[in-house]
Backbone as ProteinMPNN parsed JSONL, in Angstrom:
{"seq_chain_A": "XXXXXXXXXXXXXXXXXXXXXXXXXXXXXXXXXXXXXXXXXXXXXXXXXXXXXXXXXXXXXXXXXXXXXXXXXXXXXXXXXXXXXXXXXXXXXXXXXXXXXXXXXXXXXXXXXXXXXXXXXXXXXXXXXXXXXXXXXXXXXXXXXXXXXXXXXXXXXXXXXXXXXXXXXXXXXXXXX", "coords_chain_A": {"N_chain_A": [[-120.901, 54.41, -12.671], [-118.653, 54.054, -13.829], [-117.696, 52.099, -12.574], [-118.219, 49.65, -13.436], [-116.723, 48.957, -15.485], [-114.332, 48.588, -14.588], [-111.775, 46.134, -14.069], [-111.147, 43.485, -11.86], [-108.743, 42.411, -11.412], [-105.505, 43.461, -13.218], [-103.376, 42.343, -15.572], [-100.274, 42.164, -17.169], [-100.416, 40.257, -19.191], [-101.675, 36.415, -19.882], [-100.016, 34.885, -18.55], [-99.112, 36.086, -16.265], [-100.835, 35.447, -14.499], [-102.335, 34.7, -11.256], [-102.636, 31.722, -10.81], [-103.028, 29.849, -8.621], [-103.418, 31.535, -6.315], [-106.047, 32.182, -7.125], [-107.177, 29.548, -7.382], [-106.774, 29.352, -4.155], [-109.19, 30.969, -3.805], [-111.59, 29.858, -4.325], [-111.858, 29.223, -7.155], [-112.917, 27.636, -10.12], [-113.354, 27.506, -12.773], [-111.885, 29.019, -16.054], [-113.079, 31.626, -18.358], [-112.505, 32.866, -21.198], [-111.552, 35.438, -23.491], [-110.876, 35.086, -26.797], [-109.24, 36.569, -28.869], [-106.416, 38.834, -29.224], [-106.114, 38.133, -26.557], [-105.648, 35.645, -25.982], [-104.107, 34.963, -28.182], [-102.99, 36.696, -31.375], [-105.417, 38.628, -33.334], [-105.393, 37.469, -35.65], [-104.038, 34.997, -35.889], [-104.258, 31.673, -36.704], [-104.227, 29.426, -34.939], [-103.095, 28.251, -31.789], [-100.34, 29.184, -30.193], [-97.647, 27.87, -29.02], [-96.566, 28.135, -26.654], [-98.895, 29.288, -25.48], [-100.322, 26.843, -25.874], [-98.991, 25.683, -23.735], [-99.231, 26.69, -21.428], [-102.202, 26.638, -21.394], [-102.162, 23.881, -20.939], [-101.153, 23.544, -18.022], [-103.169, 25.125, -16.922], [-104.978, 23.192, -16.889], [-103.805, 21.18, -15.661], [-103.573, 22.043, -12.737], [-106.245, 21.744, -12.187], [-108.213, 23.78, -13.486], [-110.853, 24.595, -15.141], [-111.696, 25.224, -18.744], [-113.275, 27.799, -21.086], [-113.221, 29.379, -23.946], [-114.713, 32.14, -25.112], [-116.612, 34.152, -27.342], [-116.96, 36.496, -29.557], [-115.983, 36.597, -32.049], [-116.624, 35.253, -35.201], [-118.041, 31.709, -35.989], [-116.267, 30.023, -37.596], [-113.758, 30.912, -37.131], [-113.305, 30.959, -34.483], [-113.782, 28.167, -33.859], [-111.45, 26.95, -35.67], [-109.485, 27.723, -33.691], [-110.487, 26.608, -31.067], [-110.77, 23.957, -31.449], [-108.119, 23.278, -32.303], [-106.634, 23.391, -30.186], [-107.719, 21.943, -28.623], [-110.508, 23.062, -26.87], [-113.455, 23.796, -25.332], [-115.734, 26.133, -26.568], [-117.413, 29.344, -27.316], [-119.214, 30.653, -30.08], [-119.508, 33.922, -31.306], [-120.698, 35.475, -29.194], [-121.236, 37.877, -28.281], [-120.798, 39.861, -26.628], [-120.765, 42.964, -24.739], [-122.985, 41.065, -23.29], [-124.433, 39.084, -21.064], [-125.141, 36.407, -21.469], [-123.784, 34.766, -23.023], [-121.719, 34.126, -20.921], [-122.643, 33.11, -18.651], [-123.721, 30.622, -19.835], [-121.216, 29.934, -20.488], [-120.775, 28.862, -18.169], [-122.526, 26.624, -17.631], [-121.773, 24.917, -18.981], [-118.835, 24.123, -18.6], [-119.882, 23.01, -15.721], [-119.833, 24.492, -13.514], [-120.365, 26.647, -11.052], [-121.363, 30.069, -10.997], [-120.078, 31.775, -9.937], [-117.558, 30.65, -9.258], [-115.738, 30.982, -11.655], [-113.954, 32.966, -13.286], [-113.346, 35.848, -15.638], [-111.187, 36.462, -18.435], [-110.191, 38.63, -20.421], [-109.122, 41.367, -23.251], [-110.406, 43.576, -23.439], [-112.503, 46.378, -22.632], [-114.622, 46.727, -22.863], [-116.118, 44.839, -23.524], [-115.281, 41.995, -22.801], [-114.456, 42.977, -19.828], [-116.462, 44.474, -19.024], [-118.885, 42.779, -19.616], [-118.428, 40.774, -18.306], [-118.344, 41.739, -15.932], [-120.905, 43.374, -15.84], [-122.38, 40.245, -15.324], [-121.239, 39.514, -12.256], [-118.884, 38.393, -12.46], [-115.622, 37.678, -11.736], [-113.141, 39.448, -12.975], [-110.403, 39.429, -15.591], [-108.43, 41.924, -16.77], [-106.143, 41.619, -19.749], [-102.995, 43.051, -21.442], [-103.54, 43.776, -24.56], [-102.478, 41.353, -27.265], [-101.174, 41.782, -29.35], [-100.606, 44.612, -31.243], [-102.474, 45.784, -33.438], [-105.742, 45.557, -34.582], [-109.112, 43.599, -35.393], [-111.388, 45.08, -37.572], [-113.708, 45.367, -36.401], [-112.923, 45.602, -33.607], [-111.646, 48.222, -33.839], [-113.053, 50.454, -33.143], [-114.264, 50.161, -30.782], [-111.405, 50.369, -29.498], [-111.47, 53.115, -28.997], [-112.495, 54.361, -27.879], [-112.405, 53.002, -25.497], [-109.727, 54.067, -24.904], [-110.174, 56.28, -23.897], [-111.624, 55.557, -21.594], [-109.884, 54.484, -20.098], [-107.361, 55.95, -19.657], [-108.984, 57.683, -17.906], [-109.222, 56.256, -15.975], [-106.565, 55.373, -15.24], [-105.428, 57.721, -14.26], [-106.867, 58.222, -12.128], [-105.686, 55.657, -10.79], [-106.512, 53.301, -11.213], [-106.123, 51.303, -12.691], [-103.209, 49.734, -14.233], [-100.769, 51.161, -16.199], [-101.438, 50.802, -19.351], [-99.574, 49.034, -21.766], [-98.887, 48.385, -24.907], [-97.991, 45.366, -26.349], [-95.619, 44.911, -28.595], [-96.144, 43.768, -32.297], [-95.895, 40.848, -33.226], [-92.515, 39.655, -34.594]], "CA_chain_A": [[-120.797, 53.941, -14.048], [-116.576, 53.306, -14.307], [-116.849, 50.562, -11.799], [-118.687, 48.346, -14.633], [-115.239, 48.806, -16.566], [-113.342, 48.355, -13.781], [-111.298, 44.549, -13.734], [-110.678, 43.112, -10.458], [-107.31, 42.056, -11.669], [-104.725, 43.899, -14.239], [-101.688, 42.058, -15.467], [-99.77, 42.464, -18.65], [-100.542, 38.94, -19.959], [-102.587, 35.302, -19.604], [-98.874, 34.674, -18.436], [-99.394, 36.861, -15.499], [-102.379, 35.417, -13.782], [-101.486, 33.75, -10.169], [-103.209, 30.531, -11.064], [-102.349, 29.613, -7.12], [-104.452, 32.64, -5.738], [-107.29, 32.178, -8.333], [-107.761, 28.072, -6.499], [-107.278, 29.557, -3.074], [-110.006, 31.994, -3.411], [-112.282, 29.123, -4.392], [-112.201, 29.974, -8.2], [-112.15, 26.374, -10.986], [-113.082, 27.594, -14.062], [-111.021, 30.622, -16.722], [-113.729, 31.783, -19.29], [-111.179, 33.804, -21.545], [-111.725, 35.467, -25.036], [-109.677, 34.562, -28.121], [-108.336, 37.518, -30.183], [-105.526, 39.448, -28.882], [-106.036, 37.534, -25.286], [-104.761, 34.346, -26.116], [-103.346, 34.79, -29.39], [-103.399, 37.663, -32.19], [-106.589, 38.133, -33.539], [-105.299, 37.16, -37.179], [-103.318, 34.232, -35.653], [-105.141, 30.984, -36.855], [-103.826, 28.127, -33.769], [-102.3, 28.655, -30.475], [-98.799, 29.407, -30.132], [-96.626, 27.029, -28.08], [-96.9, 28.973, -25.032], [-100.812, 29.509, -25.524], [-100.881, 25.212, -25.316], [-98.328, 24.831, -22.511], [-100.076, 27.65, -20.384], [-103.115, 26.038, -21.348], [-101.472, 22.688, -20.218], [-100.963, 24.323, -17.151], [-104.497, 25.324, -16.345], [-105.896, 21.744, -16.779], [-103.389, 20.651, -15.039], [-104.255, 23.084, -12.007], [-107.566, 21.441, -12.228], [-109.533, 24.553, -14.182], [-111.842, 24.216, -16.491], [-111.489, 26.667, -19.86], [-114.357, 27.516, -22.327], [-113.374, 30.306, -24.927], [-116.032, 32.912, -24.857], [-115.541, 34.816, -28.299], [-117.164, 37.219, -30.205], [-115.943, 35.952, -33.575], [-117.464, 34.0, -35.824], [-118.031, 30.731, -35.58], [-115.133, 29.566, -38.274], [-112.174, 31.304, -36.781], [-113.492, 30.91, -32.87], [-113.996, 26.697, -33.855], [-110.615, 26.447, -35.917], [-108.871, 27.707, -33.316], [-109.875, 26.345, -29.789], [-110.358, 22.892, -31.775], [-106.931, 23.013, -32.576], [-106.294, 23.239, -28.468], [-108.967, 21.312, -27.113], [-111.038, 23.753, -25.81], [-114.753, 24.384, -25.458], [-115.864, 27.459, -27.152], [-118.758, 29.767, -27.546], [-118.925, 31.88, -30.489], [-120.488, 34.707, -32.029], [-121.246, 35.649, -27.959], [-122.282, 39.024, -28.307], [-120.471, 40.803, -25.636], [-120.822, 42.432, -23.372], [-124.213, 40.485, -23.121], [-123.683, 38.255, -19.74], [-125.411, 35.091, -21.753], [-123.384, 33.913, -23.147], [-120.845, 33.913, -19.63], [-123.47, 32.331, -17.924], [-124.094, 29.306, -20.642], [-119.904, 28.583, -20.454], [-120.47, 27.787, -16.717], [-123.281, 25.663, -17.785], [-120.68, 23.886, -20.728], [-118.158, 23.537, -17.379], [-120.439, 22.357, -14.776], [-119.589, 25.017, -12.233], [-121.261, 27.937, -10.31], [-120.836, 31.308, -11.752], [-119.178, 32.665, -8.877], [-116.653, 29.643, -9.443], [-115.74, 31.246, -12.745], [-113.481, 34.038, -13.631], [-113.472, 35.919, -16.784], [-109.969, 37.064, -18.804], [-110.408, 39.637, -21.716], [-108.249, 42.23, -23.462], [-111.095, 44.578, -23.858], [-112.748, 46.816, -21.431], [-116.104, 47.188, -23.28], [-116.682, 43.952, -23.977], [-115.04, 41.688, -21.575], [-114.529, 43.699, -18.477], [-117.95, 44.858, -18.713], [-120.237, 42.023, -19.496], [-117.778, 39.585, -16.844], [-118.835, 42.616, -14.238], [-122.37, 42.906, -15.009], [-122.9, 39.204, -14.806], [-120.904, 38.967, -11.55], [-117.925, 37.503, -12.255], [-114.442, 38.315, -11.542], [-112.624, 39.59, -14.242], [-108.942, 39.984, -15.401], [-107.985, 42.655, -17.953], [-104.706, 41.628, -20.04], [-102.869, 43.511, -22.174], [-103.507, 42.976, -25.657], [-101.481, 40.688, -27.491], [-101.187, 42.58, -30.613], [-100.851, 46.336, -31.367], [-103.479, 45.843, -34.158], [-107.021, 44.827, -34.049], [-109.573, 43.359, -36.35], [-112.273, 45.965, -38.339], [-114.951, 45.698, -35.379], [-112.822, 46.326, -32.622], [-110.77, 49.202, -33.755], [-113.855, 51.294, -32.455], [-114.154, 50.175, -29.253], [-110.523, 50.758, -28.208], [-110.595, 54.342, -29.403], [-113.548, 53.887, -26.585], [-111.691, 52.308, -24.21], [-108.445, 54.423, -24.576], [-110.668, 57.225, -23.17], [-111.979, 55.254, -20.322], [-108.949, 53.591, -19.511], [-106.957, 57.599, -19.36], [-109.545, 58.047, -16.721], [-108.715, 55.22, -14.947], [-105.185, 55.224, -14.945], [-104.952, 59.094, -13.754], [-106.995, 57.659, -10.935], [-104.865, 54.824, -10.382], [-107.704, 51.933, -11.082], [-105.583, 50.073, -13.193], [-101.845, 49.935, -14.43], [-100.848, 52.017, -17.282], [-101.582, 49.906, -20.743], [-98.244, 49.396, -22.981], [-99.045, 47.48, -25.962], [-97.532, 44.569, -26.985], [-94.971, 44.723, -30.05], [-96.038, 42.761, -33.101], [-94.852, 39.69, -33.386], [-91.797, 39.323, -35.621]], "C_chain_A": [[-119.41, 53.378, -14.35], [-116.961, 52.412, -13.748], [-117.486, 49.394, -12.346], [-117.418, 48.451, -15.65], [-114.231, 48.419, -15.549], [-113.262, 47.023, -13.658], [-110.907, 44.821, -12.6], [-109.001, 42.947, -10.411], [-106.986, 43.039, -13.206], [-103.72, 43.73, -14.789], [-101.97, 41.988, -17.247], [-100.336, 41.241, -19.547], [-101.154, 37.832, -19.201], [-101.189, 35.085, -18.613], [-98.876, 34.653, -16.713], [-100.399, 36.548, -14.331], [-102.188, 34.393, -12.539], [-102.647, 33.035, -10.09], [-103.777, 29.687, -9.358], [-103.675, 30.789, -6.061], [-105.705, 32.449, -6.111], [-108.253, 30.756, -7.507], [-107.821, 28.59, -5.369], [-108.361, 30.41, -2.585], [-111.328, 31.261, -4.176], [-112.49, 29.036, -6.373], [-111.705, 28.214, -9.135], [-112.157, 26.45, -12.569], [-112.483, 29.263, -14.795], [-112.567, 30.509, -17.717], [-112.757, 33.243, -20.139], [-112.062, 33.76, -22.933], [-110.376, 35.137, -25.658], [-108.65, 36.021, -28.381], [-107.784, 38.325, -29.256], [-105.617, 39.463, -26.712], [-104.692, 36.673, -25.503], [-103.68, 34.301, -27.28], [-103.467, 36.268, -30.44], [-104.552, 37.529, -32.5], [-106.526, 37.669, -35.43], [-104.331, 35.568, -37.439], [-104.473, 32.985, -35.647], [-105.488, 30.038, -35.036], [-102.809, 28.814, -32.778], [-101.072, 28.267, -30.401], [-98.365, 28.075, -28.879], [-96.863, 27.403, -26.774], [-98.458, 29.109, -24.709], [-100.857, 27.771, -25.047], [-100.325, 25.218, -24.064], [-98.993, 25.573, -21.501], [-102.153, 27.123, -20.062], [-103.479, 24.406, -20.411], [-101.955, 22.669, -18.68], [-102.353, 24.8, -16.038], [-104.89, 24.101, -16.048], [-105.171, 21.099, -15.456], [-103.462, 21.054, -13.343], [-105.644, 22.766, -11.553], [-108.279, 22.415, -12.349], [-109.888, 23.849, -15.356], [-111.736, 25.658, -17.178], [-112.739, 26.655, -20.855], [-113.937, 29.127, -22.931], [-114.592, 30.946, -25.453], [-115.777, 34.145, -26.417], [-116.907, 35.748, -29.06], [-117.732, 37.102, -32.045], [-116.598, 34.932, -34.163], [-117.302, 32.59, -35.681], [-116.148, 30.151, -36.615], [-114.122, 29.855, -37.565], [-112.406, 30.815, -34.971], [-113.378, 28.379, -32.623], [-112.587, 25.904, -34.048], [-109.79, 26.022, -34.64], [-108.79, 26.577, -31.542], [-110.597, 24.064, -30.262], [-109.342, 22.092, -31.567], [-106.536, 22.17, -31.104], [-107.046, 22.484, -28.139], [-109.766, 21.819, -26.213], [-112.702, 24.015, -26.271], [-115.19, 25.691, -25.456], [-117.252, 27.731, -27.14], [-118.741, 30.81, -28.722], [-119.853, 33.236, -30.985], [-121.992, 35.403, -30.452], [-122.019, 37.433, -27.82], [-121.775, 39.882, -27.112], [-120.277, 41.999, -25.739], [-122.074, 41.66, -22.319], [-123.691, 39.088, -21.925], [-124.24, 36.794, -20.22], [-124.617, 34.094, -22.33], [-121.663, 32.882, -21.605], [-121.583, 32.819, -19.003], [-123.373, 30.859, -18.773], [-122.71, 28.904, -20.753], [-119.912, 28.386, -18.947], [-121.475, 26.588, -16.783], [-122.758, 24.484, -18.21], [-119.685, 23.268, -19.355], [-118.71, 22.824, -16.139], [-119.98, 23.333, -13.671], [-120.51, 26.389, -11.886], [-120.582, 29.107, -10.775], [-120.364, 32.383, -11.066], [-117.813, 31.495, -8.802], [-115.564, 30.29, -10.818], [-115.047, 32.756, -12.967], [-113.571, 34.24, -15.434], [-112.306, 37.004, -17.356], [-110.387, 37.559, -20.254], [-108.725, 40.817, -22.017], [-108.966, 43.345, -23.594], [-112.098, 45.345, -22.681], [-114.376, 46.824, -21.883], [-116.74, 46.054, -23.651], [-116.513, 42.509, -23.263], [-115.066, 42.161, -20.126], [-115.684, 43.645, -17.969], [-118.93, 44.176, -18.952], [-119.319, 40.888, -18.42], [-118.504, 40.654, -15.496], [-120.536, 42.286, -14.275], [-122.721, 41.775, -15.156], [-122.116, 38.73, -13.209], [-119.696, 37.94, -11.335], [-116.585, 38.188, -11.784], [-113.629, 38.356, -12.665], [-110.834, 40.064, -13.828], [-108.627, 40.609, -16.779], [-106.668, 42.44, -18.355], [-104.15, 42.739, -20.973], [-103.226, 42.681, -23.594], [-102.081, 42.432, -26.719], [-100.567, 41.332, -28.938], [-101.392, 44.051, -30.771], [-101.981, 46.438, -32.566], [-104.482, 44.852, -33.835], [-108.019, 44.718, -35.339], [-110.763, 44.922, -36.817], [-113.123, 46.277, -36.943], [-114.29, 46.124, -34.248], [-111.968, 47.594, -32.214], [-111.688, 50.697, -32.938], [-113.876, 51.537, -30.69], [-112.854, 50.226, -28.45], [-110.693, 51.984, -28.249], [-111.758, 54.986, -27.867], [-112.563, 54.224, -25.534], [-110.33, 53.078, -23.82], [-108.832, 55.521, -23.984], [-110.861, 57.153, -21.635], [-110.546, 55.19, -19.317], [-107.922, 55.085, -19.288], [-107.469, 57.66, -18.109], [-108.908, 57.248, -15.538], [-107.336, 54.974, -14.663], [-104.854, 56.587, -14.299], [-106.044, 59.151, -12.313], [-106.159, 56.602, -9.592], [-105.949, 53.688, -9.978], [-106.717, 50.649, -11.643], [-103.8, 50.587, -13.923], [-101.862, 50.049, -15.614], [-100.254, 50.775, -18.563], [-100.068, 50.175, -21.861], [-98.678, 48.436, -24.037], [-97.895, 46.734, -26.35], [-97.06, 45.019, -28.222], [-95.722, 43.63, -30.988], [-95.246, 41.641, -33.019], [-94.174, 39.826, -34.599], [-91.863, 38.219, -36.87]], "O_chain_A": [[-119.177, 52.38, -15.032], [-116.627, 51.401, -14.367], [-117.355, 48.279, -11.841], [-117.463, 47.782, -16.683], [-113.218, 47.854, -15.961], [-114.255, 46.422, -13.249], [-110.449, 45.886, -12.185], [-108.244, 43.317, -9.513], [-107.832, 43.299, -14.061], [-102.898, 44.646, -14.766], [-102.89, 41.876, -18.056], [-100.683, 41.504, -20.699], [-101.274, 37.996, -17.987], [-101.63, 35.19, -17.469], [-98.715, 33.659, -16.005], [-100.673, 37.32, -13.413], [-101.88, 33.239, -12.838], [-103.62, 33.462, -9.467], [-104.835, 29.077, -9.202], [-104.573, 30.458, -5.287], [-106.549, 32.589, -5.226], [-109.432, 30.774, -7.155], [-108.994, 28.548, -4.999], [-108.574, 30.642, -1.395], [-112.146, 32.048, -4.652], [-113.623, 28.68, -6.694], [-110.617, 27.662, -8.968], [-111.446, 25.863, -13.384], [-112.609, 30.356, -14.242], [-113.132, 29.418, -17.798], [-112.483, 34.331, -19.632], [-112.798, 32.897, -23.411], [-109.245, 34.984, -25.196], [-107.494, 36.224, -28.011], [-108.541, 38.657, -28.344], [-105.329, 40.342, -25.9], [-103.48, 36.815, -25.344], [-102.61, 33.694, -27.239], [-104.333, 37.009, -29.974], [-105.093, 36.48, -32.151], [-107.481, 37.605, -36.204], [-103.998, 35.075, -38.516], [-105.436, 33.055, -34.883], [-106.478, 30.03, -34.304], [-101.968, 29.685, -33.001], [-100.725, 27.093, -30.533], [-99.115, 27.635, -28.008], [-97.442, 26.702, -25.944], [-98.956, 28.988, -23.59], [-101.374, 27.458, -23.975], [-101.039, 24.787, -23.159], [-99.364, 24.876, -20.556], [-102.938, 27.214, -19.118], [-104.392, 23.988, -19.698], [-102.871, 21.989, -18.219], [-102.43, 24.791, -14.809], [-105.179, 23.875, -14.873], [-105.754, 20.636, -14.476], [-103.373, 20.042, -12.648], [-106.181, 23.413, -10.653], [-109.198, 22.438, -11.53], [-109.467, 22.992, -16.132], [-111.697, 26.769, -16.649], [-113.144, 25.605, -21.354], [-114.395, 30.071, -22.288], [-115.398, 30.34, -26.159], [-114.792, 34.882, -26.437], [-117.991, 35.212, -28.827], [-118.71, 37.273, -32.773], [-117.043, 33.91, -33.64], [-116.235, 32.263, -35.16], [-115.082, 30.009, -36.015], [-113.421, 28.88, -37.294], [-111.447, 30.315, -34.382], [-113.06, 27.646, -31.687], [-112.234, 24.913, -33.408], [-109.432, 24.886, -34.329], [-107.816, 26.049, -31.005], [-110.751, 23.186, -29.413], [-109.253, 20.971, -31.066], [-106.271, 20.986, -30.895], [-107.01, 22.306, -26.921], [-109.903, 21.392, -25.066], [-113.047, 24.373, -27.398], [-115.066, 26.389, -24.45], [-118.148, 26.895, -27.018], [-118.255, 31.9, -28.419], [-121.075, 33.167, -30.85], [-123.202, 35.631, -30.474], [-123.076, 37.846, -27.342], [-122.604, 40.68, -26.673], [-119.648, 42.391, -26.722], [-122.125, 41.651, -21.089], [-122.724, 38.343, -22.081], [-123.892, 35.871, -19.483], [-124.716, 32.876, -22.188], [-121.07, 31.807, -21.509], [-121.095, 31.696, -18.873], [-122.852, 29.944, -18.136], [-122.541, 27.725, -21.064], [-118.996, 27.708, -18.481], [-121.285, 25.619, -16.048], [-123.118, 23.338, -17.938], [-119.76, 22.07, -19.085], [-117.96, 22.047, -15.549], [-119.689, 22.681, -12.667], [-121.265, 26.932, -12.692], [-119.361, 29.146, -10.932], [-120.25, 33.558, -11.416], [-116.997, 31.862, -7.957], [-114.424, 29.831, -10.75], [-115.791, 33.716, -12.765], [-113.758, 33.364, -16.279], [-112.316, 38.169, -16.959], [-110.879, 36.801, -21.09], [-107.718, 40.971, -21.327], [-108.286, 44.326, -23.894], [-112.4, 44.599, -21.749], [-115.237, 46.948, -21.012], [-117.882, 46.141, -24.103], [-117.536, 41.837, -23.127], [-115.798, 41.581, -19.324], [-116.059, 43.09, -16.936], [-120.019, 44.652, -18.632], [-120.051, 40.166, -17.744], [-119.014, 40.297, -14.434], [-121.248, 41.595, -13.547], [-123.946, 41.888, -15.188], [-122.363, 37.569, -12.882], [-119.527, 37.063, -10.488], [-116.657, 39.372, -11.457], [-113.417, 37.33, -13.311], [-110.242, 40.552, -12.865], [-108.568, 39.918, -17.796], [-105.811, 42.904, -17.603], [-105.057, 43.487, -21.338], [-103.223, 41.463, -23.77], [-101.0, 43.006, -26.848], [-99.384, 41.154, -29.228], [-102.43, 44.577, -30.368], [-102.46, 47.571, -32.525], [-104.388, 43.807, -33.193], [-107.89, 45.529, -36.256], [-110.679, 45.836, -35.997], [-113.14, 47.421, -36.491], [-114.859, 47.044, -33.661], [-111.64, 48.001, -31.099], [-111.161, 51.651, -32.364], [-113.667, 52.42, -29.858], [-112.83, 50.173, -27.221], [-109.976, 52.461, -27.369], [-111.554, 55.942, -27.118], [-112.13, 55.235, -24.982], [-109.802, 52.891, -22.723], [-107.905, 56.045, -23.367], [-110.569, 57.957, -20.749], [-110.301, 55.683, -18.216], [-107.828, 55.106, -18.061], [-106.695, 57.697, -17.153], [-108.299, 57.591, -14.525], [-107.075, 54.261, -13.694], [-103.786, 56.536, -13.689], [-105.962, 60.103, -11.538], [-106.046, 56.645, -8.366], [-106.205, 53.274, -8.847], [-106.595, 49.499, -11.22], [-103.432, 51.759, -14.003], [-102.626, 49.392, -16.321], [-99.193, 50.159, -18.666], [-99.707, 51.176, -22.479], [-98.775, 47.334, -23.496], [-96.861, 47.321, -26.67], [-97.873, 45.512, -29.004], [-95.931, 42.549, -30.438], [-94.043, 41.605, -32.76], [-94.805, 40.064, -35.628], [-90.963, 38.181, -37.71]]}, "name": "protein", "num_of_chains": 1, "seq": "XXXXXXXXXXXXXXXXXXXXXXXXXXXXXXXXXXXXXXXXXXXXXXXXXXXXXXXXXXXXXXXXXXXXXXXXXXXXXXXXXXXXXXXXXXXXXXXXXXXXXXXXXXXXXXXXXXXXXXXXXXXXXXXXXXXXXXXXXXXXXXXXXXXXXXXXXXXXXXXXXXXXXXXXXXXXXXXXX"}
């Protein structure tokens, strides 16, 4: 049962992710969530660093489709803003909507990694559809109404798993100033 929470990868940040390793292990598209991945989850448009990292990917030759949760308004403003193809109101950890952004990219769903901040909702619908997943820290020490539940979740699991030594011990991100 843990090793459906268990990410393949564990780094502090999108920042973090050896882009380089990811192509040599045949891998072209990121399917990443929004809120306290990429950006806060109260943060309308992508920070400076969110575009140039974004930059960065394309340039890399991946393909990105924002896989989100949130409603359509806030999941549209934002990867508008960027240029990015979105899905919202996905329903995770339900693996359909994973599957339908490799459809939106044109690639094979073993082509396709999947970056989250959440273990119950990323982690675990990127595993059971088969993908390779990367757990970041979250970007924000606060979280919207719906997912204050599922860390209090996840801070259980994730105990387990760190006094195993599955994954590297979670520090939260400071607020942004």
């Amino acid at each position: 049962m843990i090793t459906y929470f268990m990410p393949n990868e564990h780094v502090t940040s999108i920042y973090d992710i050896d882009l380089q390793e990811l192509k040599d292990n045949g891998y072209k598209a990121i399917i990443t969530d929004l809120d306290n991945t990429l950006v806060e989850w109260d943060r309308p448009e992508a920070t400076p660093e969110v575009m140039e990292w974004l930059q960065t990917l394309y340039q890399e030759g991946f393909k990105i489709t924002v896989v989100s949760n949130n409603h359509e308004t806030r999941v549209r403003t934002f990867s508008e803003t960027a240029g990015l193809t979105f899905i919202h109101s996905a329903k995770k950890p339900s693996r359909r909507a994973f599957k339908k952004a490799c459809q939106l990219m044109e690639v094979k769903e073993e082509e396709a990694v999947v970056v989250g901040d959440q273990l119950l909702t990323d982690v675990l619908g990127g595993n059971r559809g088969g993908f390779y997943t990367i757990l970041v820290v979250p970007v924000a020490s606060t979280d919207g109404v719906f997912t204050k539940l599922n860390r209090k979740i996840e801070r259980r699991v994730l105990k387990r798993m760190e006094k195993k030594g599955y994954v590297i011990e979670r520090k939260e991100h400071k607020e942004n100033e």
